[in-house]
Backbone as CSV, one residue per row, in Angstrom:
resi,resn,N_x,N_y,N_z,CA_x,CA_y,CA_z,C_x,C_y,C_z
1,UNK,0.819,-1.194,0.000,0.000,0.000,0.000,0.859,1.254,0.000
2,UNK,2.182,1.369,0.742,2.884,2.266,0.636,2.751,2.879,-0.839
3,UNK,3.238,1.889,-1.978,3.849,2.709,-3.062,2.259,3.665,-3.516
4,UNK,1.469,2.616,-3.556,0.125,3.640,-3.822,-0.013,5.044,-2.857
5,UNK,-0.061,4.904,-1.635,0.224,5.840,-1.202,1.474,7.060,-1.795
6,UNK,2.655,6.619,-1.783,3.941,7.150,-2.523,3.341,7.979,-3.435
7,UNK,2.614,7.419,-4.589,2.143,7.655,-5.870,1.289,8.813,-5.331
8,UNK,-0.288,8.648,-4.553,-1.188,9.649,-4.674,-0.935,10.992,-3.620
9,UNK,0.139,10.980,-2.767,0.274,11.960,-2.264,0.720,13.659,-3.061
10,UNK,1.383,13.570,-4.173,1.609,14.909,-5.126,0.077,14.669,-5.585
11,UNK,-0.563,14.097,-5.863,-1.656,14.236,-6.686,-2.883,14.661,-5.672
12,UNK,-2.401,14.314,-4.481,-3.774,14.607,-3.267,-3.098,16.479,-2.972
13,UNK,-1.749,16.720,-2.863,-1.636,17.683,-2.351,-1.822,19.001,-3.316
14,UNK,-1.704,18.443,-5.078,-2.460,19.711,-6.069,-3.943,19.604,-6.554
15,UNK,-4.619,18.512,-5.409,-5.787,18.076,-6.053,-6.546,17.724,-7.028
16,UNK,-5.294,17.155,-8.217,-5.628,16.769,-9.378,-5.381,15.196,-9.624
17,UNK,-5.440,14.658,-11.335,-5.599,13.693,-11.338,-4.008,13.369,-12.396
18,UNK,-3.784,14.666,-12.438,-2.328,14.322,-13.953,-2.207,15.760,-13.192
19,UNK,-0.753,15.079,-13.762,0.388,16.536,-13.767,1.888,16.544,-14.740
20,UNK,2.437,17.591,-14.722,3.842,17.325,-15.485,4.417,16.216,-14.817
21,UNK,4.939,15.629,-15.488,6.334,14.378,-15.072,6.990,14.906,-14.286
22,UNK,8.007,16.079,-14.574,8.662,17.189,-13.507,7.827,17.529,-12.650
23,UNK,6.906,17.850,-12.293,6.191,18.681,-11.321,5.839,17.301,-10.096
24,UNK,5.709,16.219,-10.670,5.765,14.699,-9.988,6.851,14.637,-9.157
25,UNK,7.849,14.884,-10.024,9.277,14.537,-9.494,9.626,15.152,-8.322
26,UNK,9.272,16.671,-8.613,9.457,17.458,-7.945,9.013,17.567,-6.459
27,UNK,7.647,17.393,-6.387,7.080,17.075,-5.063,7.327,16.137,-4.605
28,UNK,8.072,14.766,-4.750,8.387,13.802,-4.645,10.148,14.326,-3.540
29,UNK,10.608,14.442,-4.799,11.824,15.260,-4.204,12.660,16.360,-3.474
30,UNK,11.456,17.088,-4.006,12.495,18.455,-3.340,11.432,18.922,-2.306
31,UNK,10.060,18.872,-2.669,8.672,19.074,-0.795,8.932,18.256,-0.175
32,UNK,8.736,16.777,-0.526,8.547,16.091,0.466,9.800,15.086,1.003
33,UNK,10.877,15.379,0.095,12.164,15.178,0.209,11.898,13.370,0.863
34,UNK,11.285,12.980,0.118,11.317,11.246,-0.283,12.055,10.532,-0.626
35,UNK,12.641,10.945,-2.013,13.511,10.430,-2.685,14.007,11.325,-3.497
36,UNK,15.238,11.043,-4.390,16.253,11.998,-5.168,15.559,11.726,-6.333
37,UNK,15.420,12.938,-6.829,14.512,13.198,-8.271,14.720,11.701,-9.475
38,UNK,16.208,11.004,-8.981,16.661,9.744,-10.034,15.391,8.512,-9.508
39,UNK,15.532,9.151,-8.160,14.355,7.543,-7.741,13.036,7.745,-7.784
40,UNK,12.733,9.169,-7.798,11.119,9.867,-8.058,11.202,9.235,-9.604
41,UNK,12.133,9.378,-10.433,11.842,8.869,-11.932,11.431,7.595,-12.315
42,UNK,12.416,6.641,-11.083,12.027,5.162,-10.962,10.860,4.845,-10.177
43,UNK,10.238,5.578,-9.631,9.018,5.383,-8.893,7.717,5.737,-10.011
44,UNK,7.911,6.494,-11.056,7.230,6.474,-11.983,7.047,5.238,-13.333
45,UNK,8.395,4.857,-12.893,8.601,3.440,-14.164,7.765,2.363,-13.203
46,UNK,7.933,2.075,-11.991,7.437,1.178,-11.212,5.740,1.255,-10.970
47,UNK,5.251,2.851,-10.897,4.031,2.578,-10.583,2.894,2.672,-11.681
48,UNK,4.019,2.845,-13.496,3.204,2.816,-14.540,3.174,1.250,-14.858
49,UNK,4.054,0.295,-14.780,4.093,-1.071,-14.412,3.281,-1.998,-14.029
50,UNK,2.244,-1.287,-12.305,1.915,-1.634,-12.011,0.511,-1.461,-11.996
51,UNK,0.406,-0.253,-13.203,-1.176,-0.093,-13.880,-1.305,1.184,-12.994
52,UNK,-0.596,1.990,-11.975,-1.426,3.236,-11.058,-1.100,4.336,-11.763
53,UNK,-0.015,4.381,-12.708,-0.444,5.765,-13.310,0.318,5.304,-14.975
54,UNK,-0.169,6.227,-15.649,0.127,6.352,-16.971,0.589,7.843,-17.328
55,UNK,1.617,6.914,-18.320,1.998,8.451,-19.209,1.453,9.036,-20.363
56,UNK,1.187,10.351,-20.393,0.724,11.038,-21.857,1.172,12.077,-21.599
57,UNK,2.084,12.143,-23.181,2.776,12.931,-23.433,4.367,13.551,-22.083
58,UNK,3.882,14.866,-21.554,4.847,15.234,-20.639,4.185,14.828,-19.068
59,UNK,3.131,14.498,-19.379,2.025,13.808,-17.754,2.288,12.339,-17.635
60,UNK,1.576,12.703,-15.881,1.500,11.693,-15.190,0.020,11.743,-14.813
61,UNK,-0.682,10.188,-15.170,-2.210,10.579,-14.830,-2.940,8.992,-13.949
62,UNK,-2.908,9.645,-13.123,-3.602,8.445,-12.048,-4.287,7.512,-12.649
63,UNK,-4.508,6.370,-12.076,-5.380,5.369,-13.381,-6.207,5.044,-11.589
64,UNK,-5.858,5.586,-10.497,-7.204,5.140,-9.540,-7.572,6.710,-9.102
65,UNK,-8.501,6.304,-8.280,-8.598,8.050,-7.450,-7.461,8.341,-6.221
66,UNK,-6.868,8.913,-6.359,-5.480,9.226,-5.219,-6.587,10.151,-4.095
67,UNK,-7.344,10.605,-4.378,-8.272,11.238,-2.670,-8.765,10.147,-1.898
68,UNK,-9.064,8.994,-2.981,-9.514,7.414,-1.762,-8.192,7.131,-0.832
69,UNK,-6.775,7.328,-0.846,-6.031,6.758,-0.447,-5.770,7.612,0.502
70,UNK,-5.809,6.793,2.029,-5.599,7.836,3.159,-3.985,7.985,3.333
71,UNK,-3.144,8.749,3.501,-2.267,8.563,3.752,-1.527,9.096,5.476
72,UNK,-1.169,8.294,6.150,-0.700,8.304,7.346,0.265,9.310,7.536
73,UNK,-0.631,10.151,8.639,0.617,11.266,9.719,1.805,10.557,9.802
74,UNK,2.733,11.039,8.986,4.353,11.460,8.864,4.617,10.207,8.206
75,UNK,4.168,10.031,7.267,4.176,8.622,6.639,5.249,9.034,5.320
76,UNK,6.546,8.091,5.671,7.715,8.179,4.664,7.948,7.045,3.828
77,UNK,7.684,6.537,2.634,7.577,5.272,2.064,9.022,5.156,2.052
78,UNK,9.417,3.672,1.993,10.725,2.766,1.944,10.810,2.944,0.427
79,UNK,12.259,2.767,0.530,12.934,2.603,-0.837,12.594,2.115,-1.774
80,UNK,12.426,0.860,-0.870,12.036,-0.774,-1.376,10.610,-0.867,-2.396
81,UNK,10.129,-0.193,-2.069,9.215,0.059,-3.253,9.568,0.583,-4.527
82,UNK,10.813,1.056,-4.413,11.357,1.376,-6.026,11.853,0.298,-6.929
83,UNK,11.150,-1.159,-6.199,11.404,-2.408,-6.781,10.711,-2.687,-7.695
84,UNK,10.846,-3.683,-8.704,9.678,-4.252,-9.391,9.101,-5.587,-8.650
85,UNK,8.031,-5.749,-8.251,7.413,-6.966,-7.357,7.000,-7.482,-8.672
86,UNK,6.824,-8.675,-7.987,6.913,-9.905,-9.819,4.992,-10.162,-9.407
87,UNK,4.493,-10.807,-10.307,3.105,-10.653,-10.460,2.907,-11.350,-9.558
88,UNK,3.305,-12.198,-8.777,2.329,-12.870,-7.627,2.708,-11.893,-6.601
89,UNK,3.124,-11.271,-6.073,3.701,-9.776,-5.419,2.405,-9.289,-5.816
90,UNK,2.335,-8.696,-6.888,1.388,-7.696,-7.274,0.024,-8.725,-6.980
91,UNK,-0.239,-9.571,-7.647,-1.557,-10.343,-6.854,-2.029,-10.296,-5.777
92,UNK,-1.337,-10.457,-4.865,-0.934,-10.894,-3.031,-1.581,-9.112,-2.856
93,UNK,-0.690,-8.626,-3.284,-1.448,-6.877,-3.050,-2.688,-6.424,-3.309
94,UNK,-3.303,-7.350,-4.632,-4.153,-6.936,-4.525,-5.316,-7.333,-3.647
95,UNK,-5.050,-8.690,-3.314,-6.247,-9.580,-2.575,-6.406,-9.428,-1.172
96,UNK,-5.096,-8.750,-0.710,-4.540,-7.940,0.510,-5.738,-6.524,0.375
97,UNK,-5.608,-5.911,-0.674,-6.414,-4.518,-0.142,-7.424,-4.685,-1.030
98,UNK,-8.013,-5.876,-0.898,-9.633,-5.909,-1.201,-10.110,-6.564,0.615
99,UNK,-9.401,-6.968,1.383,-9.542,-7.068,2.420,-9.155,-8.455,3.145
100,UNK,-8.465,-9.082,2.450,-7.698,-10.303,2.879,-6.904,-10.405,3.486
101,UNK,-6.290,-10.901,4.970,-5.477,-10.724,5.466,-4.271,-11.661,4.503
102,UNK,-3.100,-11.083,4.811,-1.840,-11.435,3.704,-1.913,-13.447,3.961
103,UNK,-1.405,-13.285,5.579,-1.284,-14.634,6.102,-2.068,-15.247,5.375
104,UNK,-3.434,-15.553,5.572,-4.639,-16.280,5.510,-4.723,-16.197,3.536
105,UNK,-4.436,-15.536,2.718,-4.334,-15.411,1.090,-2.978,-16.267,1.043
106,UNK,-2.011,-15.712,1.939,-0.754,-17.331,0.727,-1.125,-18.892,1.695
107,UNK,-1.739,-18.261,2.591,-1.843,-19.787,2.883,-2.771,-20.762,1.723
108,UNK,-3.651,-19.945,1.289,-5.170,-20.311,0.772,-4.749,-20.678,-0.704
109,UNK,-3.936,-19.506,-1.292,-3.577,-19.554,-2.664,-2.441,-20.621,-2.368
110,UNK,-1.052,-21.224,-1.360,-0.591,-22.149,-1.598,-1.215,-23.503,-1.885
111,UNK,-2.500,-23.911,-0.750,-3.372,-25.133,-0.553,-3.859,-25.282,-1.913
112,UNK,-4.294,-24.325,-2.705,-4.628,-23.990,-4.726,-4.044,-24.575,-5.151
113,UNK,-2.628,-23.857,-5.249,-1.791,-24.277,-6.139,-1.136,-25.749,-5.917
114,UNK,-1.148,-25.984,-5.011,-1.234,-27.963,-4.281,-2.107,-28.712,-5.270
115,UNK,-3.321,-28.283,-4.802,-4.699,-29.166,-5.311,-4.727,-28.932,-6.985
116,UNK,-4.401,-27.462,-7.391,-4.698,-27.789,-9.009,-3.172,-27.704,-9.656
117,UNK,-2.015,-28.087,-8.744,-1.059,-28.385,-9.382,-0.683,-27.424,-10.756
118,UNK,-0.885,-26.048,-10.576,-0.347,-24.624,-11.440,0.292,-24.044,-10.403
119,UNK,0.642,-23.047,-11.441,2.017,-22.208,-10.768,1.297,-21.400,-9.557
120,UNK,2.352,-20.567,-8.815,1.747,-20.167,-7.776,0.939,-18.551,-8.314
121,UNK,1.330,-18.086,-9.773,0.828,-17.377,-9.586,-0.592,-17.464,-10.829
122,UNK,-0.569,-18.741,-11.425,-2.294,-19.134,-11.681,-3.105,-19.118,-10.630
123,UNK,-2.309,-19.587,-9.218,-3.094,-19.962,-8.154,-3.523,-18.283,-7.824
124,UNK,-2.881,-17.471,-7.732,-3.265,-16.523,-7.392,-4.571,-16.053,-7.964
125,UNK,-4.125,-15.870,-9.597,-5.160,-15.832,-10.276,-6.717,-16.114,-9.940
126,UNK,-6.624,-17.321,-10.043,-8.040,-18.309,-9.512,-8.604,-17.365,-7.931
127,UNK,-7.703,-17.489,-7.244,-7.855,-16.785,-5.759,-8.520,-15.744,-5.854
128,UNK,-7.960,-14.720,-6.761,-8.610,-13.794,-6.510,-9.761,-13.191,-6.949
129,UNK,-9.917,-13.814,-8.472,-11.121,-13.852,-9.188,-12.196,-14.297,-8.258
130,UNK,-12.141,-15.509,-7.693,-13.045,-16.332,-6.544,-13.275,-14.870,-5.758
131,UNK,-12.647,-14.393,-5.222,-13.003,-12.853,-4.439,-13.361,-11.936,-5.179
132,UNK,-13.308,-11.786,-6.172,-14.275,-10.480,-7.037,-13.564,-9.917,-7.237
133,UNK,-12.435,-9.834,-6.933,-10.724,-8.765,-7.543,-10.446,-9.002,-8.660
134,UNK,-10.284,-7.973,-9.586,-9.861,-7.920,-10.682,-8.707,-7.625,-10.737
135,UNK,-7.770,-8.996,-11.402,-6.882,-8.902,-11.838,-6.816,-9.337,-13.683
136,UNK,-6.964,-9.037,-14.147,-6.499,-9.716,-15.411,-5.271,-8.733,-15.989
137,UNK,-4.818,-7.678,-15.393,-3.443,-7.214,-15.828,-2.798,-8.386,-15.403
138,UNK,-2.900,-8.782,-14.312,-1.745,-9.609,-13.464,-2.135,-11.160,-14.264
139,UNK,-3.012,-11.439,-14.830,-3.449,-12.816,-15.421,-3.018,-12.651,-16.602
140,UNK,-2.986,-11.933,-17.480,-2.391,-11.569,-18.823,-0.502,-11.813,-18.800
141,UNK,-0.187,-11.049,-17.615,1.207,-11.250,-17.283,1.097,-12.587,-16.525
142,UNK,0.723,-13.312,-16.130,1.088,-14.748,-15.900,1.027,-15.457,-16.762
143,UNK,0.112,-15.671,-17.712,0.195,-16.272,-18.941,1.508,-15.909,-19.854
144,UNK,1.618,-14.669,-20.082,2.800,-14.579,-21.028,4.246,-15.362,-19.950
145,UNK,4.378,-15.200,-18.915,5.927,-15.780,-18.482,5.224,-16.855,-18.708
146,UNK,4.030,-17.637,-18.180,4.023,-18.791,-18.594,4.799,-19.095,-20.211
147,UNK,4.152,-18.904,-21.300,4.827,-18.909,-22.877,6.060,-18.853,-22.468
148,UNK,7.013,-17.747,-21.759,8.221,-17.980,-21.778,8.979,-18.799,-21.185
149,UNK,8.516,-19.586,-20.665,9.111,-20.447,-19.627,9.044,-21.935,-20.657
């Protein structure tokens, strides 16, 4: 939840939904002194990746509502989110903030992937659909590494 958070805080604090790429960076870096404008850049490769914002043209434009996302008194996101999380990562997140506790989802999605003998992150798949979460970014990208594998 951090990086979402990460993401909608410049966008909660000009109350919009897009802004310049620079003007991203910027509040990222030099207001809220988060990260160095190189990792505000990688925080934009990471959270267009992960479907929360898109680029057009010289913008950055939310693909959720950034005013839904509360963000926590003195709340400083970790680095570590300037990672790429591999799609069962991104699954697990999502089935997590549709209201699943983490524990109780890999336990559930491992016992899956046991019984229908697919990867762990078909299992996810299945998991979360069964919960009404939409993933098919993350099902589209499991299928293709599947092909590559």
């Amino acid at each position: 939840m951090s990086l979402r958070s990460a993401v909608a805080a410049p966008f909660q604090q000009k109350g919009t939904e897009s802004m310049a790429e620079s003007e991203f960076v910027v509040a990222l870096s030099l207001d809220r002194d988060w990260f160095s404008p190189d990792q505000a850049e990688r925080l934009i490769d990471v959270a267009s990746g992960q479907g929360l914002l898109a680029r057009e043209d010289d913008e950055v434009v939310t693909e959720f509502d950034p005013s839904e996302i509360e963000i926590p008194e003195g709340f400083v996101p970790d680095e570590s989110i300037l990672q790429e999380q591999s799609t069962f990562e991104r699954l697990l997140d999502k089935v997590v903030s549709a209201g699943t506790e983490k524990q109780t989802a890999v336990a559930e999605i491992n016992d899956l992937q046991n019984r229908l003998g697919v990867t762990i992150e078909a299992a996810a798949v299945v998991y979360a659909r069964r919960r009404g979460v939409d993933v098919a970014r993350e099902a589209a990208e499991a299928r293709e590494e599947l092909k590559a594998d």
